[in-house]
Wavefront OBJ file of the C-alpha trace (Angstrom):
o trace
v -17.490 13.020 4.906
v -17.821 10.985 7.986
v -15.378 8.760 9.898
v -17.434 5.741 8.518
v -17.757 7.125 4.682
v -14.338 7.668 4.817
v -13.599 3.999 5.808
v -15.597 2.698 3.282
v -14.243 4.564 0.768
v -10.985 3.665 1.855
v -12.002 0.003 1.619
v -12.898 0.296 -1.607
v -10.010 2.095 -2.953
v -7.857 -1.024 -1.074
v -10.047 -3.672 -2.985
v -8.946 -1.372 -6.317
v -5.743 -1.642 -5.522
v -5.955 -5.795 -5.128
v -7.489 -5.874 -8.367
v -5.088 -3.097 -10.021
v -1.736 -5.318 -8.522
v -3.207 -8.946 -9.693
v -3.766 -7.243 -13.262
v 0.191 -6.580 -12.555
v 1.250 -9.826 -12.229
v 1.556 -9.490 -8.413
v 0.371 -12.112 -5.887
v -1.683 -10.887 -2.797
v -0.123 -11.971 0.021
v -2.545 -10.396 2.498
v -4.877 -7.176 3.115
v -4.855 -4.742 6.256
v -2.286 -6.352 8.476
v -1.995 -3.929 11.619
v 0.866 -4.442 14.688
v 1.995 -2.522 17.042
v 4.137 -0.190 14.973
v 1.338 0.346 12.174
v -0.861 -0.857 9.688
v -0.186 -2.351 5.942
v -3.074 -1.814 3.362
v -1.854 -4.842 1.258
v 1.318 -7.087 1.033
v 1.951 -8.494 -2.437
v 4.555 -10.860 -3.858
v 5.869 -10.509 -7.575
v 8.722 -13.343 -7.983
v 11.377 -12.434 -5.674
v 10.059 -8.962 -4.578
v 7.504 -8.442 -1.438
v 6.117 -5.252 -1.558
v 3.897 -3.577 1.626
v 1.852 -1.370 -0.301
v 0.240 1.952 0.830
v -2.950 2.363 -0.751
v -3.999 6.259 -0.831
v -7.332 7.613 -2.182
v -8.617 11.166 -2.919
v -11.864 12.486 -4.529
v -9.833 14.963 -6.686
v -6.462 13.656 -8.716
v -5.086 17.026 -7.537
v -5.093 16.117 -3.871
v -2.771 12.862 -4.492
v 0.509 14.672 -4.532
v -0.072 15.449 -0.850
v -1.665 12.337 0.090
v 1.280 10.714 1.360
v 4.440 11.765 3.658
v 7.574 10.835 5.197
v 5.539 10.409 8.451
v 3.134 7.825 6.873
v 6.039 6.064 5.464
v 8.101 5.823 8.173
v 5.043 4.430 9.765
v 4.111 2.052 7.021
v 8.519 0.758 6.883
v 8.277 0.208 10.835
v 4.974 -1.731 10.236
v 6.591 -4.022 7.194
v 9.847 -4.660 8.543
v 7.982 -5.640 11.783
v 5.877 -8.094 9.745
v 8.511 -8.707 6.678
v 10.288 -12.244 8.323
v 5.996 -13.390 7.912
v 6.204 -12.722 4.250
v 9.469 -12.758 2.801
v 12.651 -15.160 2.668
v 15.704 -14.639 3.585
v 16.770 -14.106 -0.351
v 13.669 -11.634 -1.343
v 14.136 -8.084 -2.053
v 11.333 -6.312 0.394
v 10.305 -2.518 -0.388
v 7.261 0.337 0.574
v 5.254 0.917 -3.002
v 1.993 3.117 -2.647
v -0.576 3.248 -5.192
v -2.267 6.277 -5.093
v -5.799 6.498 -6.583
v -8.591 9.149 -7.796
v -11.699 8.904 -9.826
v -11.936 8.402 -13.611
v -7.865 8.425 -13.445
v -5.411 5.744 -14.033
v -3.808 4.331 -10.638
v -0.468 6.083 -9.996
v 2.580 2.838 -8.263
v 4.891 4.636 -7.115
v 7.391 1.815 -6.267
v 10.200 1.772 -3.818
v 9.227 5.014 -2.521
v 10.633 4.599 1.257
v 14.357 4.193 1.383
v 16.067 4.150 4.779
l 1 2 3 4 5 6 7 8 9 10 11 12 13 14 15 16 17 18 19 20 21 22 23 24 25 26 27 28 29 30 31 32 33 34 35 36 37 38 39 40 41 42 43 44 45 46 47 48 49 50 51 52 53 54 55 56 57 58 59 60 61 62 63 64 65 66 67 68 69 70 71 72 73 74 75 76 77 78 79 80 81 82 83 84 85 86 87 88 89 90 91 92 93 94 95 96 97 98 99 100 101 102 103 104 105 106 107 108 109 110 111 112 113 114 115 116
């Protein structure tokens, strides 16, 4: 798969992961925010909690367990708590979920999963 496949696909599996969070109960706050220090697939609000969400994708469920690192993580928790006093209060509980996705298999939200 291409460079451009593979950023459609990923675009896809980030509009999933919209849909998947609003079925939730979780507010979308904003898609694909990128600084300096990273990149954010979508922020989403749920009462007091803002989550920066890590949206992974893989043709075969199998390939999910490895889909996502410390490396990414640490990249994704320098990217939110760049971008968290945009999205959050000073009384909301901020945390790293990732949703990890595969066809014709329920979405995996793996919440909190970064913890400094």
């Amino acid at each position: 798969m291409n460079r451009a496949s593979r950023e459609r696909q990923g675009r896809r599996a980030e509009s999933f992961g919209v849909w998947f969070l609003r079925f939730k109960g979780w507010r979308i706050l904003d898609r694909r925010v990128r600084n300096a220090r990273g990149e954010v697939d979508i922020i989403a609000r749920r009462g007091r909690v803002v989550a920066f969400v890590e949206v992974k994708w893989r043709n075969r469920a199998e390939d999910l367990d490895l889909a996502i690192d410390s490396w990414r993580l640490r990249r994704v928790a320098a990217a939110a708590e760049a971008l968290a006093h945009r999205y959050a209060r000073d009384e909301d509980i901020t945390r790293i979920d990732v949703l990890l996705l595969a066809p014709r298999r329920f979405p995996r939200h793996i919440t909190n999963a970064w913890v400094a």
